[in-house]
C-alpha positions as CSV (number, residue, x, y, z in Angstrom):
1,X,7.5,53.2,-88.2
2,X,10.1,51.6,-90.1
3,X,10.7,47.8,-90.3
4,X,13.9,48.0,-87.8
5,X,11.7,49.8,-85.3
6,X,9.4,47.3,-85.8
7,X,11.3,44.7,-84.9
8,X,12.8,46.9,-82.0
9,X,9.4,47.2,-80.4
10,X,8.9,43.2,-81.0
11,X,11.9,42.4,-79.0
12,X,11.2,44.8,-76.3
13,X,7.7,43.6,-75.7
14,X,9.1,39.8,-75.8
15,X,11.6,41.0,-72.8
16,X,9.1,42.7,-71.2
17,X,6.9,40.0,-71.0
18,X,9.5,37.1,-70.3
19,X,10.4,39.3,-67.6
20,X,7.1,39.8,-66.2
21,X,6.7,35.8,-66.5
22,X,10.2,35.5,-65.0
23,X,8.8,38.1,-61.9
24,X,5.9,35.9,-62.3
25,X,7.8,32.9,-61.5
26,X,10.0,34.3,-58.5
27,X,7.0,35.8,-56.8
28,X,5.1,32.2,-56.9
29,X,8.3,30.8,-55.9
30,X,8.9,32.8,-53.4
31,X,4.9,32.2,-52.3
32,X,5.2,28.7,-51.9
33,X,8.3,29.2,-50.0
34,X,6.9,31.2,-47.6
35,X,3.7,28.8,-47.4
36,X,5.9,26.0,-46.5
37,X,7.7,28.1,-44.0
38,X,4.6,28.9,-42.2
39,X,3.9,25.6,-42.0
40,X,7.0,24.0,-40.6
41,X,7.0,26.7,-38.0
42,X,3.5,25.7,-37.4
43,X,3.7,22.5,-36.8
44,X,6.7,23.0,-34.7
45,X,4.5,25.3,-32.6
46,X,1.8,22.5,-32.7
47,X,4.0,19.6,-31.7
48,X,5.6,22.1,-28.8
49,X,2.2,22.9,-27.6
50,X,1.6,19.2,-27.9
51,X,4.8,18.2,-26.1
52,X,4.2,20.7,-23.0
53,X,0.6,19.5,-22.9
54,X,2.0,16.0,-22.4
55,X,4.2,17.5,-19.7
56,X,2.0,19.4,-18.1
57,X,-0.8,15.8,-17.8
58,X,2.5,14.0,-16.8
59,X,3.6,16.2,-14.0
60,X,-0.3,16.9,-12.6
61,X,-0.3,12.6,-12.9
62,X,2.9,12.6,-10.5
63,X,1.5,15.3,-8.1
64,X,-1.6,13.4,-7.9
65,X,-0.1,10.0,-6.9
66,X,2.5,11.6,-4.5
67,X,-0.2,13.0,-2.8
68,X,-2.4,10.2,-3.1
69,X,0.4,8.2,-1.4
70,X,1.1,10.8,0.9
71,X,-3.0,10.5,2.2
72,X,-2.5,7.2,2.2
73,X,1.1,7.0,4.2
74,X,-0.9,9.3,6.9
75,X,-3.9,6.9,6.8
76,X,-1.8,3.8,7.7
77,X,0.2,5.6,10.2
78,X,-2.6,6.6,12.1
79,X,-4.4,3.4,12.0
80,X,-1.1,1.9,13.6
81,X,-1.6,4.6,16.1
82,X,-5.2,3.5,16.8
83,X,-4.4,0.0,16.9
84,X,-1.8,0.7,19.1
85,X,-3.8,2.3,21.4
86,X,-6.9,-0.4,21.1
87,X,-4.2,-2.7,21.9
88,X,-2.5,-1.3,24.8
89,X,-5.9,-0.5,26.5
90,X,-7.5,-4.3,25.9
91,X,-4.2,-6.0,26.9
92,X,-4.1,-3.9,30.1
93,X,-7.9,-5.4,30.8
94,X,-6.9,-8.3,29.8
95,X,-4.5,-8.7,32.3
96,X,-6.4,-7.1,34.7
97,X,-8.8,-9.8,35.4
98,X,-9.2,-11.5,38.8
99,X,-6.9,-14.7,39.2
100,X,-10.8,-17.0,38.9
101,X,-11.8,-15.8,35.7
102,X,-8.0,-16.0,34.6
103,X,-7.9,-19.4,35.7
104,X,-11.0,-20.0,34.1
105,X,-10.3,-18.4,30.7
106,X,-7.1,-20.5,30.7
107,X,-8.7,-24.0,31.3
108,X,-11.3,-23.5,28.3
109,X,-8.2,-22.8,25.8
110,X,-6.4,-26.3,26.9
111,X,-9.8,-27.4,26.3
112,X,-9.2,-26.5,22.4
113,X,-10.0,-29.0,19.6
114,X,-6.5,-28.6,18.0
115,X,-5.2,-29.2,21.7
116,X,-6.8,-32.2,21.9
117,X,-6.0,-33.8,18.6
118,X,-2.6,-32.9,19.0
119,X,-2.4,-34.2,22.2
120,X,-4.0,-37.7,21.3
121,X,-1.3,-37.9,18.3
122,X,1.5,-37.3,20.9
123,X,0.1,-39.4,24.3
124,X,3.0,-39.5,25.7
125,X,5.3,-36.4,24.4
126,X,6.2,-33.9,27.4
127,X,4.1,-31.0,27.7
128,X,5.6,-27.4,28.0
129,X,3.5,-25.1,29.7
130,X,4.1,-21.1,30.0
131,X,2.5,-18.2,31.3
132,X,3.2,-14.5,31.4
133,X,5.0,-13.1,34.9
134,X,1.7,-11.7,36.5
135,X,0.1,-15.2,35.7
136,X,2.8,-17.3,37.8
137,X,0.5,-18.6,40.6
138,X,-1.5,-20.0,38.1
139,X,0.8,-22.7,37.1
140,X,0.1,-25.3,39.7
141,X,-3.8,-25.0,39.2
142,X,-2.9,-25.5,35.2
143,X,-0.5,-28.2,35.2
144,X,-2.8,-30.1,37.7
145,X,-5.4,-29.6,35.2
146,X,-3.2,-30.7,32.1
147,X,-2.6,-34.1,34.5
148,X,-6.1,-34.7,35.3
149,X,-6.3,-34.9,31.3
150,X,-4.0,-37.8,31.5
151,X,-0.9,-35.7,30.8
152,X,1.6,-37.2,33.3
153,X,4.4,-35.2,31.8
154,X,3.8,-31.5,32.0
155,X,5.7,-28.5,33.8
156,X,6.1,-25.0,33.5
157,X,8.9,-23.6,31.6
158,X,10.3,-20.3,30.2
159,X,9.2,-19.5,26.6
160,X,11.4,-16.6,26.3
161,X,9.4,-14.1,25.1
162,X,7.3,-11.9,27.6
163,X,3.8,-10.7,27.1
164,X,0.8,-9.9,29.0
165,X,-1.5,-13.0,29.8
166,X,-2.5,-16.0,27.9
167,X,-0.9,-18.9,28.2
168,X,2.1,-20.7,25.6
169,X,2.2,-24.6,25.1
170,X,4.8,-26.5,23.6
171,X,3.9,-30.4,22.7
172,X,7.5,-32.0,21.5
173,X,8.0,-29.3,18.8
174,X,5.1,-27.9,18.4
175,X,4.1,-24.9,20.0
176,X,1.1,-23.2,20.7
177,X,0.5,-19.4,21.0
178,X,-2.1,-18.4,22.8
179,X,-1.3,-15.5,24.3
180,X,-3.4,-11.9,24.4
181,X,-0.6,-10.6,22.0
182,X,-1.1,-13.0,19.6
183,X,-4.9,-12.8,19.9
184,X,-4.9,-9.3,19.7
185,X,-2.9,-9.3,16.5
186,X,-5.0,-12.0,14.7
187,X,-7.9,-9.0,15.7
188,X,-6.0,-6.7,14.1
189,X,-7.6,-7.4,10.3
190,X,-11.2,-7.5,11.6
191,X,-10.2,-4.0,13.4
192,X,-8.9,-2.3,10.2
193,X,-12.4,-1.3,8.6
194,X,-13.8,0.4,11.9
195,X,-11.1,2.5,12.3
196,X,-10.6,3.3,8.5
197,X,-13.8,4.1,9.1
198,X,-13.1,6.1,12.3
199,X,-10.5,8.0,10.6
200,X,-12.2,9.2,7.3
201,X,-15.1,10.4,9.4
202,X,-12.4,12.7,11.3
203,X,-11.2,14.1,7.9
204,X,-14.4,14.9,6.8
205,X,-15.6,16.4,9.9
């Protein structure tokens, strides 16, 4: 081989192999590029899995308090239901009762301790004095009663509001409600449990 060919064959084994490296090169490149591809679409995929996961708690967190809100909606309706009903039914005994035990009932609430303190801090303040429409023949009995407790100035007079039974007071301007509505309604919070109770037993029967 002569010395140009020499050199020929140098020169084409230098391209060849700064090609190669060059091919080299590109193909790493081009590696890398797809690595860092991968992972960007990846972690797009992770972080969109991670963002309809998040949803997905979200929603079944919403679904869980509107139904837990819709139990307990249903719940408080039908306690007012039940203490309606309790109510209705121990008002209607209430007023029931023979005129006697009426009268007698009545006379041991003027009898009350916050009756009676009031009444010594106002000795001479008028005394108003109602009763519900079924209850009317009992005023004269209970005013006479008020007197014989030194209360010269007593009579009956119209509240304005009707209920059931009981009996309404009014010393100068303070007023006393002791009528079965208002009884029944302080009743009302030491009712709650039982029928809570009442209820739940229904559901899980």
């Amino acid at each position: 081989m002569s010395g140009l060919d020499k050199v020929k064959a140098a020169l084409t084994a230098r391209s060849e192999r700064e090609a190669e490296a060059l091919l080299d090169a590109a193909r790493a490149a081009s590696a890398e590029s797809d690595r860092r591809e991968n992972e960007r679409i990846e972690a797009e995929e992770r972080g969109l899995r991670e963002r309809l996961e998040t949803q997905r708690r979200q929603l079944l967190t919403r679904e869980r308090a509107n139904l837990a809100l819709e139990e307990r909606k249903s719940l408080l309706a039908r306690r007012q239901e039940w203490i309606g009903k309790v109510f209705t039914s121990a008002a209607a005994e209430l007023a029931q009762r023979d005129p006697a035990t009426k009268l007698a009932a009545y006379k041991r609430l003027l009898d009350r301790e916050e009756l009676a303190a009031e009444f010594a801090a106002q000795p001479d303040t008028p005394v108003g004095l109602t009763l519900a429409a079924v209850d009317y023949a009992l005023y004269e009995p209970l005013l006479e009663y008020l007197r014989s407790k030194g209360r010269t100035k007593v009579e009956a007079v119209d509240e304005g509001s009707p209920f059931t039974g009981g009996l309404k007071l009014i010393i100068g301007a303070i007023r006393f409600d002791y009528s079965n509505e208002e009884w029944l309604a302080r009743r009302a919070g030491q009712l709650t449990p039982e029928i809570d109770g009442i209820l739940r037993g229904e559901e899980q029967g």
